[in-house]
C-alpha positions in Angstrom: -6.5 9.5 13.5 -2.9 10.6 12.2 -2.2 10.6 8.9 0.8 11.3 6.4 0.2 15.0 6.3 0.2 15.1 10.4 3.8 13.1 10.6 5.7 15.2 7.9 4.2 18.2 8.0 4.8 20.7 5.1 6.5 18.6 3.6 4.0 16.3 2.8 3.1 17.6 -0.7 6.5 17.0 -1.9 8.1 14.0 -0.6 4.6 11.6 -1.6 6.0 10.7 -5.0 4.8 7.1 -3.6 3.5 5.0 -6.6 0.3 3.7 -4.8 -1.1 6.6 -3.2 0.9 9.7 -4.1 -1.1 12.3 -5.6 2.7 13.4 -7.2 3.4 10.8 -9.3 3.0 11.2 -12.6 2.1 7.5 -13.7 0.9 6.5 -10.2 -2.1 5.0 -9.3 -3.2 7.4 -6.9 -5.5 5.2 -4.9 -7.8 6.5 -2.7 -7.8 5.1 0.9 -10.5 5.4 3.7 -10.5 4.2 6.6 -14.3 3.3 8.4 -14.0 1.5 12.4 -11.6 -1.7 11.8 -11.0 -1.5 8.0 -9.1 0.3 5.3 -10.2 0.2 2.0 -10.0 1.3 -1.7 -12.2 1.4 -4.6 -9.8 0.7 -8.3 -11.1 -0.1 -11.7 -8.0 -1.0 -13.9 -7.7 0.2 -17.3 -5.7 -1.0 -20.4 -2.4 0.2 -19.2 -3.1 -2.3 -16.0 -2.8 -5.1 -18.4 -0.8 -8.7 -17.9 -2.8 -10.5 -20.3 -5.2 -9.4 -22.7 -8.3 -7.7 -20.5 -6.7 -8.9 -17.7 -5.2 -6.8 -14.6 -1.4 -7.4 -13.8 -1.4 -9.9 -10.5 1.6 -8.0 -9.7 -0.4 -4.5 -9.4 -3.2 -6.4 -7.8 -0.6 -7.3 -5.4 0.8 -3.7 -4.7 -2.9 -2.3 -3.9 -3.5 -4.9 -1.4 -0.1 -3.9 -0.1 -0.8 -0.1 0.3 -4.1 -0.6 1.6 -2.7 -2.8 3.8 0.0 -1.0 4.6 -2.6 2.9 5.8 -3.8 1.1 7.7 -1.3 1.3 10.6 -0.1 4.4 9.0 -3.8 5.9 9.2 -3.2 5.0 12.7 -0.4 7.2 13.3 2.1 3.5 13.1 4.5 4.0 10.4 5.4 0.5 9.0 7.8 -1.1 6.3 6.5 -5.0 4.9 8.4 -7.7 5.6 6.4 -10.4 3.9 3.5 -10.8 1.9 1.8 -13.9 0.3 -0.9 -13.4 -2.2 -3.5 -15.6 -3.3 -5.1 -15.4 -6.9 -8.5 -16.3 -7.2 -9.8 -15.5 -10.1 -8.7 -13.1 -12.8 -9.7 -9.3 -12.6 -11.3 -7.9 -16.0 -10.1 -4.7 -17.1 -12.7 -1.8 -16.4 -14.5 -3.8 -13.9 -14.4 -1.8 -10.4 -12.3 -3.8 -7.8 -12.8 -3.2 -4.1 -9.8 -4.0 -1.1 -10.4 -3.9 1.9 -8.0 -4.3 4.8 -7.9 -5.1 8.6 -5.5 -6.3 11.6 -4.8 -9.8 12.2 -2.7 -9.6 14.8 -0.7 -7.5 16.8 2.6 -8.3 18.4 5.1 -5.8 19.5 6.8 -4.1 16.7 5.6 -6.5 14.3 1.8 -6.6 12.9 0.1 -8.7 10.6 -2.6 -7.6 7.9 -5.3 -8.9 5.7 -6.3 -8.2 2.5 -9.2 -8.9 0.4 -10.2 -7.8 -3.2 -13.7 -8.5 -5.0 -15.5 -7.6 -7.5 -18.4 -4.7 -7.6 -20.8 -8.4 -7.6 -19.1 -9.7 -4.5 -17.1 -12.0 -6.2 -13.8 -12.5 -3.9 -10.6 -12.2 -6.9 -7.9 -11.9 -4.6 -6.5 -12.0 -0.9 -3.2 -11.8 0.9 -1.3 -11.7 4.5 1.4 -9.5 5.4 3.7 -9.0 8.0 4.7 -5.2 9.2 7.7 -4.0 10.9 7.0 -0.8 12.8 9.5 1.7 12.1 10.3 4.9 13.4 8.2 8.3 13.0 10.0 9.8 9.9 12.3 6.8 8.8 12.6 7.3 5.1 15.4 7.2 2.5 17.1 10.3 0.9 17.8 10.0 -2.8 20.6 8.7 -3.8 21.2 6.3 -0.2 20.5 3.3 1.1 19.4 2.2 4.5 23.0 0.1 5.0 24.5 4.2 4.8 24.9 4.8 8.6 28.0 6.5 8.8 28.9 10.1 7.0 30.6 9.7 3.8 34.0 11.4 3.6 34.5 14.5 1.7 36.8 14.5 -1.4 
């Protein structure tokens, strides 16, 4: 199985600054993500700073760790991929300091475009959260320098 570290190399220690996973960021989350047959997952236990109400996890970070986990695994499968679309599904609310677990697996595969699941629950087996996303494979290495955009195709003149 191919992972970051096998696509980029050398490199790989300082270009993951991502906010998820990278072990670089300074006020990342630095998840953990395993991958075991068909799934990906991810063990999380929020703390206060995780907060949207009072003792309550932020449905928006909920939403990017099903995202990421979603996301390794077609990168864990040597499959770089961007999302394209993502619709999440509350259940019930997450406490902060309790343990969440997502896991993640294919739903379907078609061409350059794939389509995930995600589920969170709680260490009881309570199901909190769930979501679908759509993939679009990119290519080995497509990333953004700083300071451009994806729209920059052309060289930009000198002055």
């Amino acid at each position: 199985m191919q992972n970051y570290q096998d696509v980029y190399g050398d490199k790989w220690q300082e270009i993951n600054k991502c906010f998820a996973c990278g072990r670089n960021n300074p006020i990342g989350l630095k998840l953990d993500i395993k991958h075991k047959d068909d799934i990906c997952y991810t063990t999380f236990t929020p703390k206060t700073e995780h907060s949207g109400w009072l003792n309550v996890m932020h449905g928006g970070l909920l939403s990017t760790i099903m995202d990421e986990v979603m996301a390794h695994w077609l990168w864990g499968r040597g499959i770089p991929a961007m999302t394209v679309e993502m619709t999440t599904r509350y259940l019930k609310p997450v406490p902060i300091g309790e343990p969440i677990v997502v896991t993640a697996r294919l739903q379907l595969d078609r061409g350059r475009m794939a389509t995930l699941e995600a589920d969170v629950t709680l260490a009881d087996g309570t199901q909190v959260a769930r979501a679908v996303a759509k993939y679009i494979k990119t290519e080995r290495g497509l990333q953004i320098e700083s300071g451009r955009s994806v729209t920059d195709t052309e060289a930009k003149p000198e002055e």
